[in-house]
PLY file of the C-alpha trace (Angstrom):
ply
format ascii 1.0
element vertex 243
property float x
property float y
property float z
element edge 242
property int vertex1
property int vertex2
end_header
-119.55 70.98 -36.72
-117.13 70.39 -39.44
-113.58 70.10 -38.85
-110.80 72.77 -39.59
-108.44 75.47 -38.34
-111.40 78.17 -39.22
-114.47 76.45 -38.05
-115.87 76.31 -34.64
-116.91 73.59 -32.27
-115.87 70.85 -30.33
-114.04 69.19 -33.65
-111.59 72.03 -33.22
-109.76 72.65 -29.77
-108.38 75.85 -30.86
-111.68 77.24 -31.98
-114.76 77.87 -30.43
-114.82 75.65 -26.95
-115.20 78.01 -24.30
-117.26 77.44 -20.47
-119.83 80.08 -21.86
-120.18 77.54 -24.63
-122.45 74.48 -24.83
-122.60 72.04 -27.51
-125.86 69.96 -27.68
-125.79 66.27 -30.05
-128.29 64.52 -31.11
-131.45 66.89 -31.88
-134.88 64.92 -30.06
-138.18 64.32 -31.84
-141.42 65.95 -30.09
-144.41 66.26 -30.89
-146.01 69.38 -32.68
-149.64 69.65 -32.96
-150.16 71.99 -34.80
-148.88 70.28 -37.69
-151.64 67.18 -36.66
-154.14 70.37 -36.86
-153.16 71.27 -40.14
-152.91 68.08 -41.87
-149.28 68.94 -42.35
-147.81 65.98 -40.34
-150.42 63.19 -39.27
-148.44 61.83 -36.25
-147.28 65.46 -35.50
-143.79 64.04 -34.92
-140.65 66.43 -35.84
-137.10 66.26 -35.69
-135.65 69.66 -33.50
-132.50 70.63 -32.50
-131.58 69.72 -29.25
-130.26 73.09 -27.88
-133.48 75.07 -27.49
-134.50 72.07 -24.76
-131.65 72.85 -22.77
-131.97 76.93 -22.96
-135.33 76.61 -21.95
-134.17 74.19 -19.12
-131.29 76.46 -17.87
-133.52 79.05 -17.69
-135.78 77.61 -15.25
-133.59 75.49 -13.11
-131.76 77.03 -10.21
-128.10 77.82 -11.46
-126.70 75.61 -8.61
-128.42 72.33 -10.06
-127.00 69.96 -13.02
-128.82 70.12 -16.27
-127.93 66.47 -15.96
-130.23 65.35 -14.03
-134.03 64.28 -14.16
-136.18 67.32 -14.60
-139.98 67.51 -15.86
-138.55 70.22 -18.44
-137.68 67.38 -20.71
-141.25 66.01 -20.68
-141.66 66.72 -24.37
-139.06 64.58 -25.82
-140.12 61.08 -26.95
-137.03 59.60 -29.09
-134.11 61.07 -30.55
-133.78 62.37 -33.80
-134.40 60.16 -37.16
-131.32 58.68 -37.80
-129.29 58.78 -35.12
-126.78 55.72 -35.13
-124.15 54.35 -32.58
-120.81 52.81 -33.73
-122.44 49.54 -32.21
-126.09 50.44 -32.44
-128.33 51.69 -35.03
-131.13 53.91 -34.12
-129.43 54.14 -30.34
-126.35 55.30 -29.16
-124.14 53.05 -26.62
-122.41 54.05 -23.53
-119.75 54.17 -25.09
-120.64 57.11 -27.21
-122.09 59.24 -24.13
-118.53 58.99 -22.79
-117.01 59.98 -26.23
-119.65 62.77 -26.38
-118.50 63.75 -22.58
-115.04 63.73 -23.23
-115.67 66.14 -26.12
-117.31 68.53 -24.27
-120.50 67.98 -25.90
-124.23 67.96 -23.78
-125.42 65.04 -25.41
-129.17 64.05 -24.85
-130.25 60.35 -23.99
-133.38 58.47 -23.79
-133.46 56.79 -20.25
-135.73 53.64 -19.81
-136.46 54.72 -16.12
-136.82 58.27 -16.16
-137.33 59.16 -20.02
-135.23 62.27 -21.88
-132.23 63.73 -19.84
-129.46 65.41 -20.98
-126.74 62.82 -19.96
-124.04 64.93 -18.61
-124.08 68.41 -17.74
-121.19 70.04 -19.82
-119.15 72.92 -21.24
-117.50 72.76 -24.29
-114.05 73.27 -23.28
-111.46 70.13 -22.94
-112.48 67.99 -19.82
-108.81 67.59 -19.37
-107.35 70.66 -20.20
-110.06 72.95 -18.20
-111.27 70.29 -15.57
-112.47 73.10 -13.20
-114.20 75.09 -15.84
-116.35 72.03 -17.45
-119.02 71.90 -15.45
-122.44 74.12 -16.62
-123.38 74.53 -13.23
-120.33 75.84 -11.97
-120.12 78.75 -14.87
-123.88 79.47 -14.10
-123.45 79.68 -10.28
-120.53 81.75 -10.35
-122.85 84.17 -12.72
-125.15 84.59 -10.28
-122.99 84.78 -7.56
-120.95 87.58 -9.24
-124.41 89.34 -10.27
-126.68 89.07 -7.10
-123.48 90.12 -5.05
-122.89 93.09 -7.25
-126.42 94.07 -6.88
-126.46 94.33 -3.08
-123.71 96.65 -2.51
-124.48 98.49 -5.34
-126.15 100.73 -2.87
-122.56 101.59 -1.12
-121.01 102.75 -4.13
-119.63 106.32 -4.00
-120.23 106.11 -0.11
-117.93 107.64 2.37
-115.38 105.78 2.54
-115.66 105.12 6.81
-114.81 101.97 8.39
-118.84 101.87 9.06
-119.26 101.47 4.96
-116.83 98.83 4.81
-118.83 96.93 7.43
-122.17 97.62 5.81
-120.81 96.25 1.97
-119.31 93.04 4.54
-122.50 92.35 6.37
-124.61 92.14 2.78
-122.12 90.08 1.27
-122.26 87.70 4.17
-125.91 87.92 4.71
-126.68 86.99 1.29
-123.96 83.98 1.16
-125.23 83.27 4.73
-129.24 82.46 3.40
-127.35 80.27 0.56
-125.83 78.42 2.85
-129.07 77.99 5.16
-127.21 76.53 7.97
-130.49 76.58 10.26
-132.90 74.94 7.40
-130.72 72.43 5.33
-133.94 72.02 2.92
-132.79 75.79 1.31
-128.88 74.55 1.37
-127.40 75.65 -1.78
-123.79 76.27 -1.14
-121.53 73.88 0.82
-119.56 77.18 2.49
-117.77 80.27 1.89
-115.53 83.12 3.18
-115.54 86.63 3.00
-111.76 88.59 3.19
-112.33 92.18 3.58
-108.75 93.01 4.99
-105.97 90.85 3.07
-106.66 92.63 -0.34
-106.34 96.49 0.84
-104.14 98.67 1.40
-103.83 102.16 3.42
-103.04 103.78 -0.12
-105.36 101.41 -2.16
-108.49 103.10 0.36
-107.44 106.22 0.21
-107.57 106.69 -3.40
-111.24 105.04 -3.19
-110.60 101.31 -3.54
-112.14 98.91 -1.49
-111.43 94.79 -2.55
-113.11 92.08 -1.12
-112.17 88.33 -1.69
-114.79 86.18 -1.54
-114.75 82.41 -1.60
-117.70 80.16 -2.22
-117.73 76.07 -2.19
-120.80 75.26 -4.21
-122.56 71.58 -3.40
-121.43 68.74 -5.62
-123.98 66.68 -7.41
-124.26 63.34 -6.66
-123.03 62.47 -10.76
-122.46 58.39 -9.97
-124.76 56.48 -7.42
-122.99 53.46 -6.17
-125.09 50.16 -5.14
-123.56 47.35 -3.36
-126.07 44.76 -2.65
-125.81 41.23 -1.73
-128.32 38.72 -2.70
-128.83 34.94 -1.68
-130.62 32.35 0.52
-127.11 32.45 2.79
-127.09 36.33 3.46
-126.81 37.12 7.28
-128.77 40.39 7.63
-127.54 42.60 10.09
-128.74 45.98 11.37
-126.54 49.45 10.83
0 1
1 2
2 3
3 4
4 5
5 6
6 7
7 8
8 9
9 10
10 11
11 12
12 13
13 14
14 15
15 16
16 17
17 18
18 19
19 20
20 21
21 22
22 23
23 24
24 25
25 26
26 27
27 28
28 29
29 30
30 31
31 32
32 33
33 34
34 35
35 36
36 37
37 38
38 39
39 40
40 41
41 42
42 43
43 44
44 45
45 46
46 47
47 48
48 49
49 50
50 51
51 52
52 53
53 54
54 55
55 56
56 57
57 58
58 59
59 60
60 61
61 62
62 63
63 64
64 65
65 66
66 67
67 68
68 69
69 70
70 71
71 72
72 73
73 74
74 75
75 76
76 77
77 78
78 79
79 80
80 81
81 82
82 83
83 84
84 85
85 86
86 87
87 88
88 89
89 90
90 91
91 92
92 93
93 94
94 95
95 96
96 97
97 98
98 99
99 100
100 101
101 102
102 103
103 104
104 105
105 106
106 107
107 108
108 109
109 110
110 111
111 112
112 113
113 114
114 115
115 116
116 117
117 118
118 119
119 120
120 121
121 122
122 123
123 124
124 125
125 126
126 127
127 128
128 129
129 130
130 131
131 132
132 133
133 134
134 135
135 136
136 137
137 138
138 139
139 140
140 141
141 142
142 143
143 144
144 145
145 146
146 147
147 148
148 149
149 150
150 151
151 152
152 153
153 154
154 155
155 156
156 157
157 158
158 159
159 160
160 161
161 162
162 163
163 164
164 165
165 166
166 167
167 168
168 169
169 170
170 171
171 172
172 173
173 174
174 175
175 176
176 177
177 178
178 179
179 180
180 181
181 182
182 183
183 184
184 185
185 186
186 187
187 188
188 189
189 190
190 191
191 192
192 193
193 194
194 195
195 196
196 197
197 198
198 199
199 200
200 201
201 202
202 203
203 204
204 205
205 206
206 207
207 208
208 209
209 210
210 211
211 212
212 213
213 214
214 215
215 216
216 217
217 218
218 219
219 220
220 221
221 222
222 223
223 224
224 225
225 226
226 227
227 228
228 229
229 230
230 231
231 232
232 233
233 234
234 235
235 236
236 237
237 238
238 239
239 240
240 241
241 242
């Protein structure tokens, strides 16, 4: 995105970065056969912007997970786009410019020699350092469908009676659903790390009585495990031990 006080993108941190924002750099090359079919393209190989990868994959991984990581949704990606240099590499780009492209704020694809295409870090657009808490895709997503699937099950209450028996009711769904998130009798569904539910420091006697009933809610999500450390020891001198 070009630079300038009008233009949006990550060039600009006035303009246009924003957690409901992603930025993806490089486009990929896949493989299109139709154009083999048609005698358009004999190899069948196009350049394609990047972004439509990672909307398809955000719409099929759970909200909770990092776009980040190894998925089969990337499958279709052999190489990055023609062209693409490195300040230190041409036809690559270095780790170096995955941090640079991190910092920015841009989700930056990246051929790995173990695992294939991944989208190396899991990012907003907004400044890393300015918006730490908000640069995270999987936090913005999660707290979507927190806000939505919790909405949705006491939508039933609404215009209720306003007893202390409603109030419970809205409680108990709210917790039940956070509850089966949290899975604390079959870790294999754990997808928060914890959460609370205030239904009694937000309200007032007046606030009820006029029909207003304010629940905090508090949710720790899971982190992702971003940077695997391996400390290993090699040699003929190397006392094993057991832990």
């Amino acid at each position: 995105t070009a630079k300038g006080s009008s233009n949006a993108g990550v060039a600009n941190t006035n303009v246009g970065r924003e957690e409901r924002v992603v930025y993806c750099y490089p486009g990929i090359k896949v493989i299109n056969t139709k154009l083999v079919d048609e005698d358009v393209n004999e190899s069948g190989a196009v350049d394609v912007t990047s972004d439509f990868s990672l909307a398809s994959m955000l719409s099929l991984l759970p909200p909770e997970r990092n776009p980040g990581q190894d998925t089969e949704f990337m499958d279709h990606v052999f190489a990055l786009e023609s062209g693409t240099k490195s300040s230190t590499l041409v036809g690559n780009l270095s780790k170096s410019d995955y941090k640079a492209f991190r910092a920015a704020g841009i989700c930056a694809p990246r051929m790995s020699k173990n695992v294939g295409a991944i989208f190396q870090s899991g990012v907003t657009s907004v400044d890393p350092i300015a918006s730490a808490n908000k640069k995270q895709i999987k936090r913005r997503r999660m707290a979507d469908y927190l806000q939505d699937s919790i909405s949705a099950a006491v939508l039933p209450f609404s215009k209720e009676l306003g007893t202390g028996r409603t109030r419970t009711q809205i409680v108990s769904a709210i917790v039940n659903f956070l509850g089966e998130l949290k899975s604390d009798d079959n870790p294999t569904f754990q997808r928060i790390s914890d959460f609370a539910v205030d239904a009694v420091g937000s309200n007032t006697a007046a606030a009820l009585a006029k029909g207003i009933f304010t629940i905090k809610i508090l949710v720790k999500t899971l982190p992702t495990y971003d940077n695997i450390v391996l400390h290993t020891e090699v040699g003929d001198n190397i006392v094993v031990t057991e832990v």
